[in-house]
C-alpha positions as CSV (number, residue, x, y, z in Angstrom):
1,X,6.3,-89.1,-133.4
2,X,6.3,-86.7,-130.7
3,X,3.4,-84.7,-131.9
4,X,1.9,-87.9,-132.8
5,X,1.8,-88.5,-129.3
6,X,1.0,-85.4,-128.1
7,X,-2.5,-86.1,-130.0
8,X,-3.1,-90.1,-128.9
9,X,-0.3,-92.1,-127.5
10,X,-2.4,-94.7,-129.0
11,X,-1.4,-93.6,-132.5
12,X,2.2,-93.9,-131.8
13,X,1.9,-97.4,-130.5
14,X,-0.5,-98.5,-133.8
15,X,2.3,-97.3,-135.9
16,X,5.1,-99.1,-134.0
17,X,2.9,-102.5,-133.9
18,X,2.3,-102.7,-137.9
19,X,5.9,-101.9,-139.2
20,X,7.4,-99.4,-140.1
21,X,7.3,-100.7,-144.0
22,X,3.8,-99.4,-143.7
23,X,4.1,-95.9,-143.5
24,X,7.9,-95.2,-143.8
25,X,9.5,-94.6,-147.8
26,X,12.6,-95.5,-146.6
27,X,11.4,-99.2,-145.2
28,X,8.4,-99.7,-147.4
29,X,8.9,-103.2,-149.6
30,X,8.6,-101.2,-152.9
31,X,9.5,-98.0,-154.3
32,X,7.3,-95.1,-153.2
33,X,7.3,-91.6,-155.0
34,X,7.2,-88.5,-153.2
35,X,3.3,-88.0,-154.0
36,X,0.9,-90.7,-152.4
37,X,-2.3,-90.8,-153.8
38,X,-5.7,-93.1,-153.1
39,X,-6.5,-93.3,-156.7
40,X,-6.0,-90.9,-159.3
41,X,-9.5,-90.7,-160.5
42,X,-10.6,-89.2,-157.4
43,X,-8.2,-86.2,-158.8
44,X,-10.6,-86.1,-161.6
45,X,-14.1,-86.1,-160.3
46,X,-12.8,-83.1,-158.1
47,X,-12.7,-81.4,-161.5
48,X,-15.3,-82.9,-164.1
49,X,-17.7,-83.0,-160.9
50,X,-20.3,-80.5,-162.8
51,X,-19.5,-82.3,-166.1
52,X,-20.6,-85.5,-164.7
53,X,-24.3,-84.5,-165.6
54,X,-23.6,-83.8,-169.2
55,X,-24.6,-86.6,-171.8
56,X,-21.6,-89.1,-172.9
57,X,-20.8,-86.8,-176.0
58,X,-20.6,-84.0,-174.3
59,X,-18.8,-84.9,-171.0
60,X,-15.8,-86.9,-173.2
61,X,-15.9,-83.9,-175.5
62,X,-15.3,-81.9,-172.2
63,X,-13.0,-84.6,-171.0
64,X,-10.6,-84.1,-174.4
65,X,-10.6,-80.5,-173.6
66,X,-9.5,-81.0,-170.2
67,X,-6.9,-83.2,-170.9
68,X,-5.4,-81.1,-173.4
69,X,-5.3,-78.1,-171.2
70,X,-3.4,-80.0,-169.2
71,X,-1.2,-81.3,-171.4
72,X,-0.6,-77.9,-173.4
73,X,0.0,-76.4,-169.7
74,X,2.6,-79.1,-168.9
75,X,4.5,-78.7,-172.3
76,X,4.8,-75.3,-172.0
77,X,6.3,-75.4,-168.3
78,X,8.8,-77.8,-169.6
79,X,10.1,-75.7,-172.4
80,X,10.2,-72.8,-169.8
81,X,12.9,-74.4,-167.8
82,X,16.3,-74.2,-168.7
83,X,18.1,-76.6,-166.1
84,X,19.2,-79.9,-166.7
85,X,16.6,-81.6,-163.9
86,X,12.7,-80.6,-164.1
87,X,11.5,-77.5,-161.8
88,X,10.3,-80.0,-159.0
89,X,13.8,-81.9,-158.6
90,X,15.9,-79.4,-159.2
91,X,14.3,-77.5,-156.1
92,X,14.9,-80.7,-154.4
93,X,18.6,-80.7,-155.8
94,X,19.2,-77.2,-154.4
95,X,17.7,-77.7,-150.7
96,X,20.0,-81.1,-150.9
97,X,22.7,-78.9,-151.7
98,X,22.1,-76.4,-149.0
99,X,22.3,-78.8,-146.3
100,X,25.5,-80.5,-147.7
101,X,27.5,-77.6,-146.3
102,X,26.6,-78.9,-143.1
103,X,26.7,-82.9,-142.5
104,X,26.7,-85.3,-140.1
105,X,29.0,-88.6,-141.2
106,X,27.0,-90.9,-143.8
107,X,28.8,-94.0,-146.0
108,X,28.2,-92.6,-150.0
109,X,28.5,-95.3,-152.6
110,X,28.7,-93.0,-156.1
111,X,29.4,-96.2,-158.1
112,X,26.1,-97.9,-156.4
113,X,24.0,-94.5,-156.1
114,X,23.4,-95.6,-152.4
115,X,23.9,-93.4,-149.0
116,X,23.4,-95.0,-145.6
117,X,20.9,-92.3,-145.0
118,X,18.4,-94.1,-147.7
119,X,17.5,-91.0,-149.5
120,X,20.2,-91.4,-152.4
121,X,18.7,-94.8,-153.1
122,X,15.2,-93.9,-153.2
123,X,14.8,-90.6,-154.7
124,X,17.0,-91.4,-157.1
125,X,18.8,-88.0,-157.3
126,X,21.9,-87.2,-154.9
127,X,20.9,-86.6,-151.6
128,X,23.4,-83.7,-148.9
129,X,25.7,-86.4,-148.7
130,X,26.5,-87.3,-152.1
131,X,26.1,-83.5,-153.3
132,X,29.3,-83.1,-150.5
133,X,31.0,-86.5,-151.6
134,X,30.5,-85.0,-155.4
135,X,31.6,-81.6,-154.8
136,X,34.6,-83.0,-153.1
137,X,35.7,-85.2,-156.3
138,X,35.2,-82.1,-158.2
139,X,32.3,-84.1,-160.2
140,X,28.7,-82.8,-161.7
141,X,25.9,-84.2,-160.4
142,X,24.1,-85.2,-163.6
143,X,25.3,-88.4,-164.4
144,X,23.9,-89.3,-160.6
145,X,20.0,-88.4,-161.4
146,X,17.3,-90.6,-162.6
147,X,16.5,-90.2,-166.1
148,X,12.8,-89.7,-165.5
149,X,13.7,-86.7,-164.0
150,X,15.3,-84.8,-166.1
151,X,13.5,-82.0,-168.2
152,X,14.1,-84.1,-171.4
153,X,11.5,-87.0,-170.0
154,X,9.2,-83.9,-169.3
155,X,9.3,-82.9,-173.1
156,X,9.0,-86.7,-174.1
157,X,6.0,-86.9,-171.9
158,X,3.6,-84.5,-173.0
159,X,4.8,-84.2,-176.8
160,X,1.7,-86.6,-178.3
161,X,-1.0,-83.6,-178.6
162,X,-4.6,-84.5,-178.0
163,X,-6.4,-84.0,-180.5
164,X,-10.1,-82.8,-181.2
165,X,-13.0,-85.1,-182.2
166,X,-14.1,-85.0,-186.2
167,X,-17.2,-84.2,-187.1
168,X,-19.9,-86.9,-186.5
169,X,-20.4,-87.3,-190.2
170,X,-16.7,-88.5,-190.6
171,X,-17.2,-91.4,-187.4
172,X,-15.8,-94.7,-188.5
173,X,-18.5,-96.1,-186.9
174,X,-18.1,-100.4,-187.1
175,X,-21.7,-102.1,-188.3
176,X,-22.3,-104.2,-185.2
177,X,-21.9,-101.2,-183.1
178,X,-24.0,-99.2,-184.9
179,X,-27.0,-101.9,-185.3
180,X,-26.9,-102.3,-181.2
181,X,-29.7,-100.5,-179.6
182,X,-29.3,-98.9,-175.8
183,X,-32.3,-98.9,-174.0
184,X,-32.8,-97.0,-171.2
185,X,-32.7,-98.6,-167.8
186,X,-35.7,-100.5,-166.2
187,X,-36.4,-100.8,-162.5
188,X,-36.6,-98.3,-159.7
189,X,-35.2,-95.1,-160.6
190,X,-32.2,-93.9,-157.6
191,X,-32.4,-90.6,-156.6
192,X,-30.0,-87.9,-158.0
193,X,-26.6,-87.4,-156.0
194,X,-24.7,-89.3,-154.4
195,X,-25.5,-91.4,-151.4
196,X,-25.5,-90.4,-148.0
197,X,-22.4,-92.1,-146.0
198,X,-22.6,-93.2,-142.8
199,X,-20.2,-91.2,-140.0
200,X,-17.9,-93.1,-138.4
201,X,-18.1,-92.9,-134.8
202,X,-15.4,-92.0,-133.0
203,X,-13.9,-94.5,-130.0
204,X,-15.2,-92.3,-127.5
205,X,-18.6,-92.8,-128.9
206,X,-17.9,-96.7,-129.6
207,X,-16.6,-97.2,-125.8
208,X,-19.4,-95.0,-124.2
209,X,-21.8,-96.8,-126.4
210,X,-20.2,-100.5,-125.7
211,X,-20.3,-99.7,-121.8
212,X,-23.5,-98.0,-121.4
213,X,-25.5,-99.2,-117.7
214,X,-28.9,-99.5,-117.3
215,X,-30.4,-97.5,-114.3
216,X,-32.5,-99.8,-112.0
217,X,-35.1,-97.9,-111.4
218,X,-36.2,-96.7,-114.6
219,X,-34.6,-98.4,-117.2
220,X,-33.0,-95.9,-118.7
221,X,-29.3,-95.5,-120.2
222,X,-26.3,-93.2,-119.3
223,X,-26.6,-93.5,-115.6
224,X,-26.9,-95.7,-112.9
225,X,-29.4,-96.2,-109.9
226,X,-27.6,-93.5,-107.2
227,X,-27.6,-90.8,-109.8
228,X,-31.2,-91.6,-111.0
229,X,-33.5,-88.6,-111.0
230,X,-36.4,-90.5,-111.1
231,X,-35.4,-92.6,-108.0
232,X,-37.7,-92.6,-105.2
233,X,-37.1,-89.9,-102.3
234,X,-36.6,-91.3,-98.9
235,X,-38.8,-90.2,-96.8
């Protein structure tokens, strides 16, 4: 919040004045994961962006091979790893584990999987406090971890292989789909790319913009009748 407000106090007020369920994990309404994204497709266009101009065959053909790249690249991480939590949480575990040497005093519920710092609750693995409260009862921390992220999920995950088209001669093609006919499309033709967006302007543009005066001797904008160049000299 601090550097928040080093950049706009105005910021720092906006986020007080909505809630903090807006913008916090720990007081949103639903369960967030550690990774916020606007929409996953936007992940793909970054990387089928040339392959958007291919025809349909083609770009799903490229599309199969893409996803099974990823897929094959995913598998083969997970069979790398050798520790009972996948590589991301387990590097979470171990920087929880770290600052449980170290603690402040926090309420641990094992039984409930809840600390009164939220963290055990909402990551769903133990947070410092638990690791201590654990390590104190002489007790693993496996039984204590979400399921999902263990390195077993991982391997259930990505063990359906994608697999390549058949040749077009072996399509199961349905009769009403093959007796439709596509024409192509009718009207103005849009231009290639995609449209131009509009910049937002920024407040200082908006306020300058909303209080502009009107000189009084010319008519023009941006200044007013004492600082008008045009103004007639007194003789």
């Amino acid at each position: 919040m601090s550097k928040i407000e080093e950049i706009d106090p105005r910021v720092k007020s906006h986020l007080y004045d909505i809630g903090y369920h807006r913008w916090s994990r720990v007081h949103a309404t639903v369960n967030r994961t550690w990774t916020m994204t606007s929409n996953i497709a936007e992940s793909s266009n970054v990387v089928t962006k040339d392959a958007s101009e291919l025809p349909i065959f083609d770009l799903l053909e490229y599309m199969r091979t893409l996803l099974e790249r990823w897929t094959n690249e995913k598998l083969l991480k997970a069979k790398g790893t050798f520790t009972f939590l996948g590589s991301k949480f387990n590097k979470e575990l171990e920087n929880n584990r770290t600052l449980s040497q170290k603690l402040r005093r926090y309420i641990v519920c094992l039984e409930s999987k809840k600390c009164s710092c939220g963290q055990f609750q909402l990551d769903e693995l133990p947070c410092a406090h638990a690791l201590a409260a654990l390590r104190h009862r002489n007790e693993t921390y496996e039984n204590y971890c979400s399921p999902y992220c263990t390195k077993e999920s991982l391997l259930r995950t990505y063990e359906i292989p994608v697999n390549p088209l058949p040749d077009e001669s072996k399509w199961n093609v349905p009769q009403h789909i093959s007796d439709k006919v596509v024409n192509p499309p009718t009207g103005e033709k849009r231009q290639p790319g995609r449209p131009q967006k509009e910049r937002y302007k920024t407040y200082d543009e908006l306020k300058s913009k909303k209080y502009k005066v009107s000189c009084g001797n010319c008519g023009g904008e941006g200044h007013n009748k004492r600082s008008c160049k045009n103004a007639p000299k007194k003789k």
